[in-house]
N, C-alpha and C positions, 0 to 999 in steps of 0.2 A: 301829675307826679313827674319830679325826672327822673331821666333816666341817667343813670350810673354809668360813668365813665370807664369805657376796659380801655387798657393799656392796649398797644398795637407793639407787641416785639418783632422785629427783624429777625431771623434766624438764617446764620449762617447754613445750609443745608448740606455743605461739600465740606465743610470744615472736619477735622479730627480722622481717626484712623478706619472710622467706619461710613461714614458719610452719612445719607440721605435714610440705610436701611437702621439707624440707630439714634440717629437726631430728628429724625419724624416723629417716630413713635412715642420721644421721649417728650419732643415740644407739645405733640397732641393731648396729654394725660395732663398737662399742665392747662392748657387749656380748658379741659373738661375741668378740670378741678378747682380754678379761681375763673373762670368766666372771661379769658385774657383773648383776645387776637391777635393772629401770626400772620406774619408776611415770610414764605422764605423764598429764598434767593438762592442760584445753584441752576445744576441742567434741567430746566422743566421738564422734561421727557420723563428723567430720572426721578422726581420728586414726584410728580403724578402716579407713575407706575408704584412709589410706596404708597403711597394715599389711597389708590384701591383698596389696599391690603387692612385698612385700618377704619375703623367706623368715624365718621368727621362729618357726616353731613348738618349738624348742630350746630359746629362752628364756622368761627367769622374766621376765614382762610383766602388767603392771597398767595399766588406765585409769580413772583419777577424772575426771567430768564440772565442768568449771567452766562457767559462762554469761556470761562478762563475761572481754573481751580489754581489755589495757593497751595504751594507742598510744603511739608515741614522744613525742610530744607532748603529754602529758598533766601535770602538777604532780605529783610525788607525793603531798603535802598531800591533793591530791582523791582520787586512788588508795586511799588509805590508810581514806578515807571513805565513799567512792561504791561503792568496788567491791570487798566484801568476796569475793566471789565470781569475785574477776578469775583467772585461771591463776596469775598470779606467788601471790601471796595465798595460795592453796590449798594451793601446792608446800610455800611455806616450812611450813602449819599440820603438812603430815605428818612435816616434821621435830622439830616440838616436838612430837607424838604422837606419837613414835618409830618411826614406820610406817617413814620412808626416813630416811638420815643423812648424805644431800650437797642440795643443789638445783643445777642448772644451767640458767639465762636467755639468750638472744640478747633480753632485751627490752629496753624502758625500764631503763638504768642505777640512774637517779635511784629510779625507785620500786623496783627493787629492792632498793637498799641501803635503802630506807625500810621496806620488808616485812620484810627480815630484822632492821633493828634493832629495831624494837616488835612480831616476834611470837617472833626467837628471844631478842633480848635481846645487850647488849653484853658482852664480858668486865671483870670487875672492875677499874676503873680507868682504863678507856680511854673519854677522852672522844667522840672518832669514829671510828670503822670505815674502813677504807681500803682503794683496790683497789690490789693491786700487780702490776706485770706481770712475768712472767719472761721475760728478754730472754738470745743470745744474743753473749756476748764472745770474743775472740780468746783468754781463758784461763779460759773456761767459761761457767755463767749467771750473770746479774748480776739484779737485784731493784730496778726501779724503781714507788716509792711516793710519792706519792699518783700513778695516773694518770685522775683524773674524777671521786672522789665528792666531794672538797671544794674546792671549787672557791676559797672563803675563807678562810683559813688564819691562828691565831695562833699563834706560835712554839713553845709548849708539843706543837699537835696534829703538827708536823713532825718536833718529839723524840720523841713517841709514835709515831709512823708508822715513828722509823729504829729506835727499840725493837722493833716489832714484825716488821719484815724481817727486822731483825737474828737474832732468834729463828728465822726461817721460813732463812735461811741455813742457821743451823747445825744445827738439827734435820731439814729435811730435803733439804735441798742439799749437806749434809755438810759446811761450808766452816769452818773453825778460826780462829778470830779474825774475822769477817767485816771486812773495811773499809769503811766508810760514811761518805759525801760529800754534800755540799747541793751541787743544783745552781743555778748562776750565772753570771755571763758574763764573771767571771775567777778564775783561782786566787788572786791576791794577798787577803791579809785586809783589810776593808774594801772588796770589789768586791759590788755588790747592793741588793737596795731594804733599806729597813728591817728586810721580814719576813726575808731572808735573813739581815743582819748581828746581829739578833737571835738568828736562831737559831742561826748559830754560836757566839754567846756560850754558849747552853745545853751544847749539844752536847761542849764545851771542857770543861764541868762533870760532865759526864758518864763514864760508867768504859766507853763504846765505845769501839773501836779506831778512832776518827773522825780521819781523813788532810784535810779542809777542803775545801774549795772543788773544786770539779769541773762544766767546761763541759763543752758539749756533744761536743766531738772528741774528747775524751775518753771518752765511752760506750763503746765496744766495743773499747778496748786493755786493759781490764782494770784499769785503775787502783783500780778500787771494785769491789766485791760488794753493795754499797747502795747506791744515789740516790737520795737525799730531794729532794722539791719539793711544793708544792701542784697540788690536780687540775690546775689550769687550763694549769701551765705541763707538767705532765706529759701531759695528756693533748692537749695541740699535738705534743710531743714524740713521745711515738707514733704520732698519725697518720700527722705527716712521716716518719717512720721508713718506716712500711709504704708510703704514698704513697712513698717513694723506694723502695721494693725492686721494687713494681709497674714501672715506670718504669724502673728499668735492667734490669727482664728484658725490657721490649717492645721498649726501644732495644737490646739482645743480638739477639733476632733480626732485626729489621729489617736491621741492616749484615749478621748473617750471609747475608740471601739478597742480599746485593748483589755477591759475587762466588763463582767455584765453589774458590778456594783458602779464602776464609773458611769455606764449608760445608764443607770438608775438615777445616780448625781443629778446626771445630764438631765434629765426625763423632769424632776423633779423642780429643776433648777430653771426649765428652758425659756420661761416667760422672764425674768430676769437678765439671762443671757442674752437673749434676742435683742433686748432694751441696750444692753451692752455697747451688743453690735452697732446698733444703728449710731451710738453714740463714736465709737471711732471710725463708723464706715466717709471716707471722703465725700461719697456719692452725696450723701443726709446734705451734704454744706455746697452742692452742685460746680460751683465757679466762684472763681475773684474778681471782685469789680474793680475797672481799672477807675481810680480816685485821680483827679484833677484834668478831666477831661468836661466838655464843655456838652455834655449826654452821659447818657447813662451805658455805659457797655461792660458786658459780664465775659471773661475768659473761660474756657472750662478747660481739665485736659486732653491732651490729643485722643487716649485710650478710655475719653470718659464711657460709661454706658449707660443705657438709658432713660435709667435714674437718675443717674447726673444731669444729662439734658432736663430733666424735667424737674429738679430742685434750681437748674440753673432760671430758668425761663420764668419759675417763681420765682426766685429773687428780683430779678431783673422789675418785675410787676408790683412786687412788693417796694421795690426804692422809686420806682415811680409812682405809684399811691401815695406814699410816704414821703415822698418831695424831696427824697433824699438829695440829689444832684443841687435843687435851689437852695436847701440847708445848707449844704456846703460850702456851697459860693455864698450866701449871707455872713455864715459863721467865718469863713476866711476872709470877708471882706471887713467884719468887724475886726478884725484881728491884725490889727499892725504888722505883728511879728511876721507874718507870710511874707514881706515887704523885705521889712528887717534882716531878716533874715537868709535874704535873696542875696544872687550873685554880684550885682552890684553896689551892696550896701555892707559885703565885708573884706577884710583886709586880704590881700593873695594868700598868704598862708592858711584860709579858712578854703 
């Protein structure tokens, strides 16, 4: 009989605002729970000393010694120079060494879409790498991209970004026809800055199932399976998002202890709720996988917790089972438009 293939994830172990005492724990439970193997990377001394603390001896676990941590604050520019031997660094090299075939960071964003692009490489065609988040709608998940690595945006890399959602929809969100929409701050044609009305223009030329224009209120009715935007607006967009999920769970309970027929509500209600919860908790969807890179690597946030690490470290397992990274580079390799639609194939004005 064979034996069944476990993914081998990299984890960055120094990454995020907690490091090794909250990205251990969190990669561990992932592993207990889909049968995955980790490699992490980070100050061995440091990772070890968590690893006592936690039951592992079941799993398949590796520690590579790096000497140099990335802070959130750093340029990636300098990362990319100064600290070859930083964790993030390390992770990505085991994946172009074939040693592991995902990576998963809570670090520096910035320098890790800068890691993975100049050490695994982009996919054919794609001018920048993008992180997309998969978000929860009232008529399933929805795929908003860009949320943070590109912060500057010309209209070709916003067609390449709904190109490449659009792929990660149907291959492995299963969604037929995907719909995909720029977001802006009204549906009428002509509502948005330049970057936006231009890229409608594209997108119009294009053979996606593109329905136009899509604000904000519109996020979680289902209207799209894609939102296209540039980092900057996407990644305000999420925060608020999460900043609002935090905030009407702390306002839930506050009124609930303000009277004993609300705590009854509550009491009544709370298997319901709790379903709720999980539904706008960020944690539930762990990281964004950065899309058009040439591997698989998952972002998470800096303040993730350890639930985060450990939906992250599943996903990451799951696109690799699921051949996600090969779909995409198949799907965009059939697909003209990624070409097309490139920097060299449109006029300066685009």
């Amino acid at each position: 009989m064979q034996q069944k293939f476990k993914p081998r994830i990299a984890i960055d172990a120094m990454g995020g605002d907690f490091g090794p005492e909250v990205v251990v724990p969190g990669a561990l439970k992932a592993a207990q729970t889909d049968g995955l193997s980790l490699h992490f990377v980070g100050d061995e001394q440091k990772i070890k000393e968590t690893l006592k603390k936690h039951k592992h001896s079941d799993l398949d676990i590796e520690v590579t010694h790096a000497t140099q941590v990335v802070e959130m604050s750093e340029k990636p520019s300098d990362v990319m120079r100064k600290k070859k031997d930083s964790s993030i660094q390390v992770a990505f090299r085991l994946v172009r060494q074939g040693i592991a075939q995902g990576v998963v960071s809570a670090g520096n964003s910035g320098a890790t879409l800068a890691c993975g692009m100049f050490i695994l490489g982009r996919i054919k065609g794609v001018e920048r790498p993008a992180l997309a988040s998969i978000l929860p709608s009232e008529k399933g998940p929805l795929i908003l991209i860009d949320v943070g690595a590109n912060v500057e945006c010309k209209p070709y890399h916003l067609v390449q970004f709904g190109l490449m959602a659009e792929v990660l929809a149907r291959s492995v969100l299963h969604v037929n026809q995907p719909k995909v929409g720029v977001l802006t701050i009204g549906e009428e044609d002509g509502k948005g800055n330049n970057l936006v009305r231009e890229t409608t223009k594209l997108f119009k030329m294009s053979s996606m199932n593109f329905i136009g224009n899509i604000e904000g209120r519109d996020f979680f009715t289902g209207k799209a399976d894609v939102i296209v935007c540039d980092g900057f607006v996407g990644n305000v967009s999420l925060k608020l998002m999460e900043g609002l999920a935090v905030s009407l769970t702390k306002i839930l309970k506050e009124e609930v202890k303000k009277s004993w027929l609300a705590r009854l509500g509550f009491l009544l209600g709370i298997k319901a709720l709790k379903r709720f919860g999980r539904r706008i908790d960020y944690a539930e969807y762990g990281g964004a996988p950065l899309l058009g890179l040439n591997g698989i690597g998952i972002v998470c946030h800096g303040s993730s917790n350890s639930k985060a690490i450990t939906n992250a470290v599943l996903m990451a397992g799951e696109f690799i089972n699921n051949r996600a990274n090969e779909l995409l580079i198949e799907g965009l390799g059939a697909n003209k438009e990624i070409s097309l639609f490139g920097k060299k194939a449109l006029p300066k004005s685009a």
